[in-house]
C-alpha positions, 0 to 999 in steps of 0.5 A: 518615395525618393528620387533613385524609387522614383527613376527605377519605378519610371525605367522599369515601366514600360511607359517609359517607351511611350515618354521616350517616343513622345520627348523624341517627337516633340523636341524637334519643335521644342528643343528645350525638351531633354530627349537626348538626357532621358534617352542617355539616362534609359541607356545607362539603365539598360545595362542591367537588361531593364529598360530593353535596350532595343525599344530604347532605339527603336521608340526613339527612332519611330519619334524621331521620325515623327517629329521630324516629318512633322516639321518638314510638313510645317515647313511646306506651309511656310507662312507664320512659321518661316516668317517668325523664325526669319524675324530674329537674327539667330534665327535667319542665321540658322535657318541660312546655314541649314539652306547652305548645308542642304546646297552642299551636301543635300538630303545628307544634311538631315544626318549631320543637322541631328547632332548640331545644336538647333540643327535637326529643327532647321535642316526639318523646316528648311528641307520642307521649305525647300521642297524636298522630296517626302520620300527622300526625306524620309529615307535620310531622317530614318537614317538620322534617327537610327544613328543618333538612337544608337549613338545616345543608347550607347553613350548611356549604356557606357557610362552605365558599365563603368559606373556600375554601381553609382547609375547617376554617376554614370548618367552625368558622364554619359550627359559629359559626354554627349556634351563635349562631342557635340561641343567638339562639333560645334567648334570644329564648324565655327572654326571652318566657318570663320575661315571661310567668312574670311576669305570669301570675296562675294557673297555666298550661294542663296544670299541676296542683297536686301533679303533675309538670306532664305529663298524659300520655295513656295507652290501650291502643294 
């Protein structure tokens, strides 16, 4: 059996939901898990009708969701967790921007933290260290995840139009695609970011001499 059998067999089973919904669940935590590419890759499939392009995003929504109150129930227990991810320097910084974010534009971070590489895994963390009202939390990750559900089904289905005919051509562009936004993204921010850092003369919200940066907030619930 050969790769194109292989991909076909996977994209015409209907295992293929239950892959999807797992991959979207567990990346939260582990981010070196393709979700995005293999949703991108079902979309561009899901042209020709097989996969179902509406269980695509509805597997994708209800694992996302998963995987998000997962982690922002991890993050109300703080303890090891918070601790080892505060340890690193990339990782205080991260964990940081994602506190700044949520001073700013609150529960919304959760929406803008899903297309920042690293940023659905910090804004989930930090949203439960914080204390962040379940139900509320709930509402702006099930908007999160239905946006970045329909936004990666339909770059695959796109790619999928176009290349018609060669389907992993149109699984690289799709792939392209999603890259560069988010690269867009990412040097739109750092590009904000440094012209803020230069122009500040005291130190920003939640930062305090001596600390990590984080002011995690503890209770007993």
């Amino acid at each position: 059996m050969d790769l194109m059998t292989l991909l076909e067999t996977v994209l015409g089973s209907p295992w293929l939901f239950l892959l999807i919904l797992t991959a979207t669940a567990v990346d939260v935590l582990f981010p070196i898990v393709p979700a995005e590419t293999l949703l991108i890759t079902a979309g561009v499939y899901a042209v020709s009708g097989t996969p179902n392009p509406w269980l695509l995003i509805a597997a994708a929504c209800l694992g996302a969701i998963i995987g998000d109150y997962t982690a922002h129930q991890m993050g109300r227990g703080t303890g090891r967790l918070s601790r080892r991810l505060l340890r690193s320097q990339r990782g205080s910084a991260i964990m940081v921007h994602a506190q700044r974010a949520f001073d700013k534009r609150g529960g919304s971070a959760l929406i803008a933290g899903r297309f920042i590489p690293g940023g659905r895994t910090a804004t989930t963390l930090v949203s439960g260290m914080l204390r962040y009202p379940r139900h509320r939390f709930l509402i702006y990750s099930s908007v999160g995840a239905v946006t970045w559900a329909i936004y990666s089904t339909g770059i695959g289905m796109l790619g999928g139009m176009v290349f018609h005919e060669q389907p992993l051509l149109g699984v690289v562009v799709g792939v392209g695609i999603a890259l560069g936004l988010t690269g867009l993204v990412e040097g739109a921010r750092y590009l904000i970011e440094r012209r803020k850092s230069s122009s500040r003369v005291v130190g920003p919200p939640g930062l305090e001499p001596g600390t990590s940066g984080l002011k995690v907030r503890c209770s007993a619930n």
